[in-house]
Structures are given as C-alpha cells and as structure tokens.
C-alpha positions as CSV (number, residue, x, y, z in Angstrom):
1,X,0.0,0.0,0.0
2,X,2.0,3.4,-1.0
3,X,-1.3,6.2,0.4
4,X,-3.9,6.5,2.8
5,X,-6.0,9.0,2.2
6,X,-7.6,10.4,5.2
7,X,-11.1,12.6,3.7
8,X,-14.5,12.4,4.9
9,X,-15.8,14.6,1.4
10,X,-16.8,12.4,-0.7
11,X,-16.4,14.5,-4.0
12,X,-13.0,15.5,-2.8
13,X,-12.4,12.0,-2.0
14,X,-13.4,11.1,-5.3
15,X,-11.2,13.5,-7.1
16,X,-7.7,12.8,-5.5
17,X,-8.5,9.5,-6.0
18,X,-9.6,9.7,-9.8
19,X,-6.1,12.4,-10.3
20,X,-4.3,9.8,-8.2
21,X,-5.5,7.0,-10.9
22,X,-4.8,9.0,-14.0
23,X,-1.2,9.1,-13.2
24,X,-0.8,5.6,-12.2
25,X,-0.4,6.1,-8.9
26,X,-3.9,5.5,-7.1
27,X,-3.2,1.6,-7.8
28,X,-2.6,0.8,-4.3
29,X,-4.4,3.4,-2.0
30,X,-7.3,2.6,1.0
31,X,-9.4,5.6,1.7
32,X,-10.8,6.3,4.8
33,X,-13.6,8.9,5.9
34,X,-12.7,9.8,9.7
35,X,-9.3,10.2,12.3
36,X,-10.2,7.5,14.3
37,X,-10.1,4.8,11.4
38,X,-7.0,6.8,10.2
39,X,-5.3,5.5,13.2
40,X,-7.0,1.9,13.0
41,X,-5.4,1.4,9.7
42,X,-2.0,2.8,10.5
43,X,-1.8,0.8,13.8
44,X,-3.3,-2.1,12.5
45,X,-6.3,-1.9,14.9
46,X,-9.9,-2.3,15.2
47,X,-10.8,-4.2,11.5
48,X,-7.7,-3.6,10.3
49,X,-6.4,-5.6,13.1
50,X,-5.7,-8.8,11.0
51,X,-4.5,-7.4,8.0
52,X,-0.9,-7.6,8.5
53,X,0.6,-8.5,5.2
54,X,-0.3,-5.2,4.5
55,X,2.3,-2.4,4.9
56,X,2.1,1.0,6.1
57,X,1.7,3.9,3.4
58,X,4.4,5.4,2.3
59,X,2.6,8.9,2.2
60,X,-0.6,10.0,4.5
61,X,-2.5,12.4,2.4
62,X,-4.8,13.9,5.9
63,X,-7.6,16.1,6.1
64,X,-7.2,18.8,8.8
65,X,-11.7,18.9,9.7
66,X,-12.4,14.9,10.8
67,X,-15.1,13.4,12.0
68,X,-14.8,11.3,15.5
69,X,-10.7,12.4,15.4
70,X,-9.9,15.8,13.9
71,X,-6.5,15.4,11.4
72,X,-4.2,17.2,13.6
73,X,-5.3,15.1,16.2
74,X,-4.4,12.1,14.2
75,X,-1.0,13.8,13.0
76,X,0.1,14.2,16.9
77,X,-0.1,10.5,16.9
78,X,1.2,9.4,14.2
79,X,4.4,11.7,14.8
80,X,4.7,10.2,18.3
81,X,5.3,6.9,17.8
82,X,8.8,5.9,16.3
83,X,7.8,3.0,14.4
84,X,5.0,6.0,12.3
85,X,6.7,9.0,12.5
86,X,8.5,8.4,9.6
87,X,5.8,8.4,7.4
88,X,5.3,11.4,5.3
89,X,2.2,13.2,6.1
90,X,0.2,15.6,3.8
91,X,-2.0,18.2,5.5
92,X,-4.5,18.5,2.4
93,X,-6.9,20.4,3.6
94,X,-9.4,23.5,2.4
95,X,-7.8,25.4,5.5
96,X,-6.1,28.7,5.3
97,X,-5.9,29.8,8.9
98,X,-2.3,30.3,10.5
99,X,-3.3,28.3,13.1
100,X,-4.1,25.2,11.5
101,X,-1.2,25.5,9.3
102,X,1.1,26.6,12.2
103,X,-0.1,23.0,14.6
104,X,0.2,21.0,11.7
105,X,4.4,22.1,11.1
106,X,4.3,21.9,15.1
107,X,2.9,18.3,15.4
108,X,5.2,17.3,12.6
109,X,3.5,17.6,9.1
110,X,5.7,16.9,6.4
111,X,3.8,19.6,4.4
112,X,0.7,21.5,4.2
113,X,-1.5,21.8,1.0
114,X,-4.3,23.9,0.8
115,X,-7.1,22.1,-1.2
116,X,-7.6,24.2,-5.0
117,X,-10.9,25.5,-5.7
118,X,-11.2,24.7,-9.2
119,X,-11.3,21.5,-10.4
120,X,-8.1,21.7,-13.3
121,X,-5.4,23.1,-10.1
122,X,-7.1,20.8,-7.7
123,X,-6.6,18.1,-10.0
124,X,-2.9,19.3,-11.0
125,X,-2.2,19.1,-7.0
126,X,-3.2,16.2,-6.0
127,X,-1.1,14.6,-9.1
128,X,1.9,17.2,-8.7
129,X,1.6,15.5,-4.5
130,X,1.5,11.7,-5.7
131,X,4.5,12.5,-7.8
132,X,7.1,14.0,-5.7
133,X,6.2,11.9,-2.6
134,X,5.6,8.6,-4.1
135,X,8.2,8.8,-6.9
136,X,10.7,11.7,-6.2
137,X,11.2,11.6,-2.1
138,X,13.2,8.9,-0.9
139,X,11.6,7.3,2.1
140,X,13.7,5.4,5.2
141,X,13.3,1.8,4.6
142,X,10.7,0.6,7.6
C-alpha cells in the first residue's frame, strides 16, 4: 500500500482519487472517511487488526476537519510513535488559517497543502503531491 488518504468529502475523495488514478499512482491506495479509522489502519487496529501482510503507506495524504478524530489530532499521533513517524504526512486540507497550518508544522507535518478551488489546479495538486512523494522523495526503509 503506498497512500492513505484520510477525507470524509466524498467529491474530494473522489477526485484525489480519480487524479491519483490518471497518473498511475492510485493503484494501491485505502481511503478512509474519519481520524479515528486513520489510526485503526496505520496501527493495524480495530478491523484492520488482521491485516498484517499489509504495509504501512508510504505517504498519509490527511484532512485537517475529521469526523470522530480531527486530522491534527491524528497527526500528533502518528508523529509520536517511532515506528509512524517516519511516514510522510500531507496536510490536504481547504484550511487557510495560520493556526491550522502553524499546529500541523508543530505536530510534525511533512507539508501542508491547501485544497484548489477549481477542479483543473485541484486536480494538478493532488497529481503534482502523488509524484514528488511517491516517486521523487526517498523514504527510510521501515
């Protein structure tokens, strides 16, 4: 598995995935809607308990506004826990506020993206995103 996408918008959802596809690269990806199942799937809990021939995501694409776990929430926990915090995470988010942007860089977010408006430069990020972090950015070996 190379991403987990972390979105609870469906049409956005659908998008990054469908931009993801076009390239190649949405071949192996597991979508999930809310933080809490974020964490089930990255720490093999809950149903994804069982499932470990599969391998942790090389790159979290994670929504910032969650429901049951907000992202930066999820972020804090991923980033705490030596055998995750390796992972690349992607704040993709419709956020703007220097808040948000300034806790995700705290809690250790490997970048923040905010989310295009139009369709053709949402498209062109999500694609631009699933290049450089799944083909150009060398991960540590796990």
């Amino acid at each position: 598995m190379e991403i987990l996408l972390v979105e609870d918008n469906p049409h956005d959802a659908d998008l990054t995935i469908r931009s993801l596809k076009k390239q190649n690269l949405g071949n192996r990806l597991v979508h999930v809607e809310d933080g809490v199942a974020a964490l089930d799937f990255v720490f093999r809990r809950g149903k994804y308990a069982l499932e470990t021939e599969v391998q942790r995501p090389k790159v979290i694409l994670l929504d910032i506004k969650l429901p049951k776990l907000d992202g930066l929430e999820v972020l804090k926990e991923i980033k705490s826990h030596p055998e995750t915090q390796a992972i690349p995470v992607v704040m993709l988010t419709s956020s703007r506020e220097d808040p948000d942007i300034q806790s995700a860089y705290r809690h250790g977010a490997n970048s923040y993206v905010v989310k295009p408006v139009d369709f053709d430069s949402f498209r062109e990020a999500v694609t631009a995103l699933g290049m450089y972090w799944l083909l150009v950015n060398q991960n540590p070996n796990p």
